[in-house]
C-alpha positions in Angstrom: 0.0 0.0 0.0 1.6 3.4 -1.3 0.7 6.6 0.9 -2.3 8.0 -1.6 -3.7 4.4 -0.8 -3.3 4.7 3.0 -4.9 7.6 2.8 -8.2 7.0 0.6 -8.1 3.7 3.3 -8.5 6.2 6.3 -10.6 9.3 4.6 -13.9 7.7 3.5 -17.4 7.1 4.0 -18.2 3.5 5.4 -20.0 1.2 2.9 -23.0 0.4 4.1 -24.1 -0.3 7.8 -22.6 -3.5 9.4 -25.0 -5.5 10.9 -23.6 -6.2 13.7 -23.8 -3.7 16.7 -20.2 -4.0 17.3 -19.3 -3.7 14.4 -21.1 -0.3 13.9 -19.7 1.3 17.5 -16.0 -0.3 15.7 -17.2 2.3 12.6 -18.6 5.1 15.2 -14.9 5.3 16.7 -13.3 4.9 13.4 -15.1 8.6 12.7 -13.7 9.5 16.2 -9.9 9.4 15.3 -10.9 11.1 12.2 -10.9 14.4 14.4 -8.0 16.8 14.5 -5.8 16.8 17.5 -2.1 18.9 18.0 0.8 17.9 16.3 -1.5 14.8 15.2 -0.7 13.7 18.0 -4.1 11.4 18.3 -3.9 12.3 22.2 -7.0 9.9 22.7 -8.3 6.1 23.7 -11.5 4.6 23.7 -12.9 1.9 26.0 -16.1 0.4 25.0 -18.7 0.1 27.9 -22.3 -1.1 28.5 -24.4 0.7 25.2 -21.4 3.7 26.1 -18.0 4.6 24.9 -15.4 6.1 27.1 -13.0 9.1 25.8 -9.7 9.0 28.2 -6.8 11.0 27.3 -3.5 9.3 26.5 -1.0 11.1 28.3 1.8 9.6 26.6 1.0 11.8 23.6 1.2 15.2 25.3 3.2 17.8 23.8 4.3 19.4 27.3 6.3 22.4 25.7 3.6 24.1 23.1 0.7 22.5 25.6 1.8 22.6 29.1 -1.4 22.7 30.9 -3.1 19.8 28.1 -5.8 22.6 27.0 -5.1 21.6 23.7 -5.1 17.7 24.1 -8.4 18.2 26.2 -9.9 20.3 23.0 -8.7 16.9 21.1 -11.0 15.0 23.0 -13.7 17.2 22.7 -13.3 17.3 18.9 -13.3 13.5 18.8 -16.5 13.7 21.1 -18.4 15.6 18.6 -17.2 13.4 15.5 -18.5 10.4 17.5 -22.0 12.0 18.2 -22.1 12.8 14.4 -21.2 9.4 13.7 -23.6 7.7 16.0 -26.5 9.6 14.5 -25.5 7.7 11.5 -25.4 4.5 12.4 -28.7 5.2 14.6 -27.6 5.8 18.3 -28.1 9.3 20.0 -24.8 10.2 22.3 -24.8 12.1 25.1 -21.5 13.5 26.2 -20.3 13.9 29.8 -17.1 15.5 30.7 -15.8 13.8 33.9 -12.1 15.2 35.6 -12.2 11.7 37.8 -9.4 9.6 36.7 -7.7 12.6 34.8 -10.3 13.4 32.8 -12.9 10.8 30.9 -15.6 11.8 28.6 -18.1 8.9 28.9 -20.6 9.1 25.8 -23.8 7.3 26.5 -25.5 5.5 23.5 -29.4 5.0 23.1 -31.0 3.6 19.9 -32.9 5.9 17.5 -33.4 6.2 13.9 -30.6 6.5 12.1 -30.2 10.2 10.3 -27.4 11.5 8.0 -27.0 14.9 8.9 -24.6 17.4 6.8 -22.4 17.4 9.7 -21.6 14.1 9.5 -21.3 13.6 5.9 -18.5 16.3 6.3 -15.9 14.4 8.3 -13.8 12.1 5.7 -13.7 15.6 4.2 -12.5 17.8 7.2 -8.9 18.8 7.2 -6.8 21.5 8.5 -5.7 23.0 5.0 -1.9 24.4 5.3 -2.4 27.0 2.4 -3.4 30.0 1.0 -7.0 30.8 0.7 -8.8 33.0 -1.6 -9.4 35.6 0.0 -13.3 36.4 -1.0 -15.1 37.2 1.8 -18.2 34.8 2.6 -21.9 35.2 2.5 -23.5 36.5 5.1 -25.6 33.5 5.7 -22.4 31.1 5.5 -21.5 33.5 8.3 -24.3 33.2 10.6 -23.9 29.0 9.8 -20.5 28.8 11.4 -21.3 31.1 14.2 -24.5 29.1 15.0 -22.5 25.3 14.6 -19.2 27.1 16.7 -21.5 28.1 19.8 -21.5 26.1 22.7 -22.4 25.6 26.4 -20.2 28.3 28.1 -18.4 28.5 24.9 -18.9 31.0 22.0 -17.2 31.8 18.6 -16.2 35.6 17.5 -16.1 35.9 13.7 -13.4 38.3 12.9 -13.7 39.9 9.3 -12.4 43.1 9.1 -9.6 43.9 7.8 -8.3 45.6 10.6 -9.4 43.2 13.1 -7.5 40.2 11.6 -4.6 42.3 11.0 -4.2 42.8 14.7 -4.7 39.2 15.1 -1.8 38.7 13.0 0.5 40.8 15.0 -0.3 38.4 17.8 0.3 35.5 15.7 3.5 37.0 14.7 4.7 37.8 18.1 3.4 34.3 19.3 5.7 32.4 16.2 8.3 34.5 16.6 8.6 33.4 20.9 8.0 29.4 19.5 10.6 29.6 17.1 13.1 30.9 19.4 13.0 28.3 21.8 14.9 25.7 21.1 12.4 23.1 23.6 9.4 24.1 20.9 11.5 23.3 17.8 12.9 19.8 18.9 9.1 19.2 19.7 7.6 19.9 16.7 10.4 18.1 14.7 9.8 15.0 17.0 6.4 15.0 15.2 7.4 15.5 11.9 7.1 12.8 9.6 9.6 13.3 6.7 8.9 10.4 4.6 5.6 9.0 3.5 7.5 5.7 5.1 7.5 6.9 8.5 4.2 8.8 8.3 2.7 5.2 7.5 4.8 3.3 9.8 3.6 5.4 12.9 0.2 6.5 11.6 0.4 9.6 13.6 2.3 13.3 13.5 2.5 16.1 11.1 3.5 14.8 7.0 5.4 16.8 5.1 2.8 15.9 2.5 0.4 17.7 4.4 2.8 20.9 4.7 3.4 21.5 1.0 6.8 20.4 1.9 8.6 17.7 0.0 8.9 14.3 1.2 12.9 13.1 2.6 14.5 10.2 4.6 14.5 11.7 8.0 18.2 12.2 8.1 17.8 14.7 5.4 14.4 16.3 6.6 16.2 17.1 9.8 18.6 18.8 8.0 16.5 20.9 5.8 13.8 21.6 8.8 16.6 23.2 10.5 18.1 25.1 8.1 15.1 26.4 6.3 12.5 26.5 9.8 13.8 30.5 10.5 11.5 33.2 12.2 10.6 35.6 9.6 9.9 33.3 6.4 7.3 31.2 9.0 6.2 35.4 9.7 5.9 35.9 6.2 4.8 32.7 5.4 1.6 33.3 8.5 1.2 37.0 6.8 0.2 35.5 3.6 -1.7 32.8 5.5 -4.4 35.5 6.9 -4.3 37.8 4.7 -5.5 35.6 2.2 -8.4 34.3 4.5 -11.9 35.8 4.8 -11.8 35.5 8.4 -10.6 34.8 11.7 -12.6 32.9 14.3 -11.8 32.9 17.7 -13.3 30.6 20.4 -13.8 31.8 23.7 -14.4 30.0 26.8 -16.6 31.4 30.2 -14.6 29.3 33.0 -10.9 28.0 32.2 -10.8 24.7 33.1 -11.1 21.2 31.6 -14.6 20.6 31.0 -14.6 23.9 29.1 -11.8 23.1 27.2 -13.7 20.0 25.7 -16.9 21.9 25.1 -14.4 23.9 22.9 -13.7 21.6 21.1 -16.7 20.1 20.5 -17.5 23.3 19.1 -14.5 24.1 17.1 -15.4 20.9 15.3 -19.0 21.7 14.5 -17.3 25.0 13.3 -15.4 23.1 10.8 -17.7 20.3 9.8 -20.0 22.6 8.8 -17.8 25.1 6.9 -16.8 21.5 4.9 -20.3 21.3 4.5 -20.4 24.9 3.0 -16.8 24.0 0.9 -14.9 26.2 3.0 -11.4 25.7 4.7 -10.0 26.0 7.9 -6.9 26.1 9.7 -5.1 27.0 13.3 -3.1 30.2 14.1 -3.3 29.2 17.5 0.1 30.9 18.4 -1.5 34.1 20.7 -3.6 31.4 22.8 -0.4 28.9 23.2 2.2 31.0 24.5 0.9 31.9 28.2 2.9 35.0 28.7 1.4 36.8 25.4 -2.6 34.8 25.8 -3.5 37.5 28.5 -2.8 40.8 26.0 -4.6 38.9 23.4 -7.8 38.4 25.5 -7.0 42.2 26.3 -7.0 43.4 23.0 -10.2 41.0 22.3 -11.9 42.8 24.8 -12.6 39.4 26.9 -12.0 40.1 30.3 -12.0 36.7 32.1 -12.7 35.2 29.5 -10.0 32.2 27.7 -9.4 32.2 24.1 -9.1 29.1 22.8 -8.4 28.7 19.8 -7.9 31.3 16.7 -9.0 29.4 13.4 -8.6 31.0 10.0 -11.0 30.5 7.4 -11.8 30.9 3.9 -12.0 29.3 0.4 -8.9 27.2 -1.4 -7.7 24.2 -2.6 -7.3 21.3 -0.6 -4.5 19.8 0.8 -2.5 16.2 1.1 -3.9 14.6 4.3 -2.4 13.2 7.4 -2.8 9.8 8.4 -4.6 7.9 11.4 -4.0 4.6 13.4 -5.7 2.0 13.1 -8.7 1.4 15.7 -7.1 -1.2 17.1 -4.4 0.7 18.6 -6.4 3.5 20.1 -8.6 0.5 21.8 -8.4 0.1 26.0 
């Protein structure tokens, strides 16, 4: 199996409903690890319970320097959450999600039978990606608008939709600020490398982490994509190269959280990825700029300048129409089984 095959095994619709009610939960999760997560870092396990699935974070995936307090691998879990409650509609369960911090944190989704419906939503996810790119840069329809800001809003959780001109370019002096801090330290860069896969061989082999495919970047034994990563990985083509990113977008979303702590954190990310399932839905592309919400020291200016008071961003999520992108890879179900 060559990468392009890999990837049309992982990125698909199921054919048909299995019969079997195992079978169908097996497909349910399968949808579940189709969710985005840091890094691609697939921070998540699943234990199958009685008519329930449990969501337990998998510590040995954090990625303690860009996500020291887990915010991000919590989101993960929240965006696998909502991909699973898509899912079950599908197959004909309704889930109800519970965010428990017993035990470091479970969410325990509980399954009841009812018809089975094919909403947009779910139709979206083989589809989802975070697109690495340029966009457009044609602003959207004011109803596609009102769509994202209606699927992004949450319990204690809400979306702001930045389009203005102005507005995003004051986002992108954060952003700037935030890549420039990352880049300079030498703990973020040996991170993210560590999840680079170089080669379509070790992005299949492990299943997991960031492809160069994915980046635009060419593929290279990892010997050599070590090399050119830290030659070419400098602070002011990744500036220029973020400039470009934004101003070609038609917005900026930023989610925003009432109460900073763990439960929240998953809500946000149950609503990030209704945000982006439905802007698939709508043919519209997404992608993080998450930099002014990762780097503690600069996150409480940003809220500042937000005008957010208590508040947590989140996340900060570009948007807009362009061409999609070679995808990651996932692991098999198997291996994210407890």
């Amino acid at each position: 199996m060559n990468y392009e095959e890999a990837v049309q095994s992982i990125w698909r619709h199921s054919e048909g409903v299995p019969a079997d009610e195992a079978a169908q939960v097996k497909e349910i999760i399968r949808y579940a690890t189709l969710a985005p997560s840091g890094h691609n870092t697939q921070c998540w396990r699943f234990r199958l319970q009685n008519r329930s699935l449990a969501i337990l974070p998998d510590m040995s995936r954090r990625t303690p320097v860009v996500d020291p307090d887990d915010h991000h691998l919590f989101v993960s879990l929240g965006c696998a959450a909502e991909n699973l409650i898509q899912a079950g509609r599908a197959f004909g369960f309704m889930g109800n999600a519970e965010f428990s911090p017993a035990a470091g944190g479970v969410i325990t989704v509980a399954l009841e039978r009812s018809k089975a419906e094919e909403l947009p939503l779910f139709k979206a996810i083989p589809h989802r990606q975070c697109t690495r790119t340029d966009f457009d840069g044609k602003p959207l329809a004011p109803e596609e608008l009102r769509l994202l800001e209606s699927a992004g809003t949450g319990n204690g959780v809400a979306v702001i939709l930045l389009t203005e001109r102005e507005a995003m370019e004051k986002v992108l002096e954060y952003v700037v600020e935030g890549n420039t801090m990352q880049i300079n330290n030498p703990a973020f860069v040996n991170e993210l490398e560590s999840w680079i896969r170089f080669s379509d061989g070790e992005a299949m082999r492990t299943g997991d982490g960031l492809a160069a495919r994915s980046t635009g970047s060419p593929t290279a034994p990892r010997w050599l994509g070590r090399l050119l990563f830290r030659t070419f990985f400098r602070v002011r083509p990744e500036n220029d190269k973020y400039a470009r990113y934004i101003r070609s977008s038609a917005g900026i979303a930023v989610f925003v959280s009432n109460v900073d702590d763990k439960d929240h954190w998953v809500e946000a990310g149950r609503c990030y990825e209704r945000f982006a399932l439905q802007a698939t839905a709508l043919g519209i592309r997404n992608a993080f700029v998450n930099q002014p919400v990762e780097e503690s020291r600069l996150r409480p200016e940003f809220a500042q300048a937000l005008g957010l008071g208590d508040r947590r961003p989140d996340l900060v999520v570009r948007f807009g129409r362009g061409k999609e992108m070679p995808r990651s890879l996932r692991r098999p179900v198997e291996s994210v089984l407890v």
